[in-house]
C-alpha positions as CSV (number, residue, x, y, z in Angstrom):
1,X,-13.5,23.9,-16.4
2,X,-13.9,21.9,-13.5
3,X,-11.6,20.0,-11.8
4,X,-12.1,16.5,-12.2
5,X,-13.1,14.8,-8.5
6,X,-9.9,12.7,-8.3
7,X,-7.4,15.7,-8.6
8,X,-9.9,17.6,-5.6
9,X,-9.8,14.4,-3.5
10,X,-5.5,13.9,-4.0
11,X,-5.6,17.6,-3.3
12,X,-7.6,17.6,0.3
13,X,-5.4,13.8,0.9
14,X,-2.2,15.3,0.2
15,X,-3.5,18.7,2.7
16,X,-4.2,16.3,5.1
17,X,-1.1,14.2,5.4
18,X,1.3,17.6,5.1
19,X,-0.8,18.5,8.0
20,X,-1.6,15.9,9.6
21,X,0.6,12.4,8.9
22,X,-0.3,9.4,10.6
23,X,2.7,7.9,12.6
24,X,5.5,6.5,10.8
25,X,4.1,7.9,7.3
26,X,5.8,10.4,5.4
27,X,5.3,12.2,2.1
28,X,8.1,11.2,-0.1
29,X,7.3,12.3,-3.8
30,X,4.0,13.6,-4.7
31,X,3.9,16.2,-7.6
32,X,1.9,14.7,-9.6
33,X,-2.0,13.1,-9.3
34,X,-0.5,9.8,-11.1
35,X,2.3,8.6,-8.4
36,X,3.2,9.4,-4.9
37,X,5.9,7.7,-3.0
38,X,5.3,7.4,0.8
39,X,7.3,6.1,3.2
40,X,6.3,3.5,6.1
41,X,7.9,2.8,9.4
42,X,7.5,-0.4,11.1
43,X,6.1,0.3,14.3
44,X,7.7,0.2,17.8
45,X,7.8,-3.0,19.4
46,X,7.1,-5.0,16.2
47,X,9.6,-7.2,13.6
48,X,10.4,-4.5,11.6
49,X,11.0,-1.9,14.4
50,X,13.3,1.1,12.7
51,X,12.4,-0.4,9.2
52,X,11.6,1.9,6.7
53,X,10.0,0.7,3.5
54,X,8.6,2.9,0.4
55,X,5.0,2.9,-1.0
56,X,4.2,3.7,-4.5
57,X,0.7,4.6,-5.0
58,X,-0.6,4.7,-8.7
59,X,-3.5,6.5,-9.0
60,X,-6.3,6.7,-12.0
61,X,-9.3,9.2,-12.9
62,X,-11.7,7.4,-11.1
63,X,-10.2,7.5,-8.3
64,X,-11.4,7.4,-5.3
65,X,-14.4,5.3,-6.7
66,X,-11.5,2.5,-8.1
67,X,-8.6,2.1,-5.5
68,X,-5.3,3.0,-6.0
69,X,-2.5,0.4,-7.5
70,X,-0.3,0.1,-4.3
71,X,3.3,-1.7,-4.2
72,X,6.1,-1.6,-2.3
73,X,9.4,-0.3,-4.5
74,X,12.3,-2.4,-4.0
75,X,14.4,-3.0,-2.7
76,X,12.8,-2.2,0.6
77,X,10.2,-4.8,-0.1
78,X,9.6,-6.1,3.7
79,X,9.4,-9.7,4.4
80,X,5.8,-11.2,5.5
81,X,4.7,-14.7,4.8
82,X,1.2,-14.1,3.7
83,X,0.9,-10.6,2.0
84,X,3.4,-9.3,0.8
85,X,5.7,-10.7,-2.2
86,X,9.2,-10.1,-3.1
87,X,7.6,-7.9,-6.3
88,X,6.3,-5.4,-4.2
89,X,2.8,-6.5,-4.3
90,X,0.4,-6.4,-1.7
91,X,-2.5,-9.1,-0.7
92,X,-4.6,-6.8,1.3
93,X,-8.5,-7.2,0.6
94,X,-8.9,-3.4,1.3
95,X,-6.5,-2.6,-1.9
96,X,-9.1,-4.8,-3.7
97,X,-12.4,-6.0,-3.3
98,X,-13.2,-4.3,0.0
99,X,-12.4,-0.8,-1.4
100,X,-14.1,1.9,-0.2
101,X,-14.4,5.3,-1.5
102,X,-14.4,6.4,1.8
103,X,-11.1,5.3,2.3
104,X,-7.8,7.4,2.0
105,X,-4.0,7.3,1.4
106,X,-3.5,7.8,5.0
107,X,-6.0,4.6,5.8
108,X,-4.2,2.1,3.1
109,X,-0.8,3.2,5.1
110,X,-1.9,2.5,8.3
111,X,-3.6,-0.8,7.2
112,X,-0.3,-1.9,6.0
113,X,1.8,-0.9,8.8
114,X,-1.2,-2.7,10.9
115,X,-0.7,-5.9,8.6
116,X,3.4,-5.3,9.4
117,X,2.6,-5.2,13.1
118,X,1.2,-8.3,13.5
119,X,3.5,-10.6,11.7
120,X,5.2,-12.7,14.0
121,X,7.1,-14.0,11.6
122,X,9.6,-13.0,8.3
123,X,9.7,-14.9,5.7
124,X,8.5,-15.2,2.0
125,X,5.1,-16.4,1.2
126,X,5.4,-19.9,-0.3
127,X,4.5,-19.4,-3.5
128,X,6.5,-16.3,-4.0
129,X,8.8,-17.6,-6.3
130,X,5.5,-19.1,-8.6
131,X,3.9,-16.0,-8.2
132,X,6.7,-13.5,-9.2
133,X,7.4,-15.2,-12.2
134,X,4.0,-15.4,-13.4
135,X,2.5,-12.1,-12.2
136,X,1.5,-9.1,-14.3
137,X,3.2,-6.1,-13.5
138,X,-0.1,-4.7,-11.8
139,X,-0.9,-6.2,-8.6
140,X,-4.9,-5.3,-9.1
141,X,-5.1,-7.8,-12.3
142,X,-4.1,-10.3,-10.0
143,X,-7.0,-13.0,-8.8
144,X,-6.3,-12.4,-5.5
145,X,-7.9,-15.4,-2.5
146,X,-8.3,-13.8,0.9
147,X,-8.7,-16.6,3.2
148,X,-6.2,-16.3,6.2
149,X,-6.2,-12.7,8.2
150,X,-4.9,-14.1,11.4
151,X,-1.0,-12.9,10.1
């Protein structure tokens, strides 16, 4: 029986990071084609210079066709004002209606050390405390609004 595309894709992803990690990424946990754990480091030069922050990435059958739930595991749940909530979950179009196929692990990790980068400042969104009480454990059955990505 063939392999189903998701677990050849994963396969090839998780090749090329071993191989090949982007800066600042690392492999944490991935032994399975359901979860990986990777780990981010804020960049050089940035707020969260010698941060390091975990990524769970929850992945279904039709992946890569439907992106990958994507959170940050607390407690190391940086501090942004737009994007990121005190959850874990992530406000990046990319994670949701921008998703590509084409797109990989490696690209969602250095989107979000991108979005990290250019934060000039740390604090909670400010509806954080509305929206943590009221979200649904998954961040993709959130309605999300993308209207600011100056931060």
């Amino acid at each position: 029986m063939a392999r189903p595309l998701y677990s050849k894709r994963l396969s090839k992803e998780l090749r090329d990071l071993a191989a090949n990690p982007p800066e600042g990424v690392s492999v944490e946990d991935a032994n399975d084609f359901k979860r990986w754990k990777l780990r981010i480091c804020g960049a050089p030069g940035t707020l969260y210079e010698g941060e390091e922050f975990d990524l769970e990435f929850r992945f279904t059958p039709e992946y890569p066709l439907e992106s990958p739930e994507v959170l940050f595991v607390q407690p190391r749940v940086p501090i942004h004002p737009q994007y990121i909530y005190s959850n874990g979950h992530i406000c990046l179009n990319i994670l949701y209606k921008d998703w590509s196929p084409v797109q990989t692990v490696a690209q969602v990790c250095l989107s979000i050390q991108s979005m990290l980068s250019s934060c000039t400042k740390k604090e909670r969104p400010p509806d954080n405390d509305l929206y943590v009480k009221s979200a649904h454990a998954s961040p993709k059955k959130t309605a999300w609004a993308f209207h600011d990505e100056s931060v």
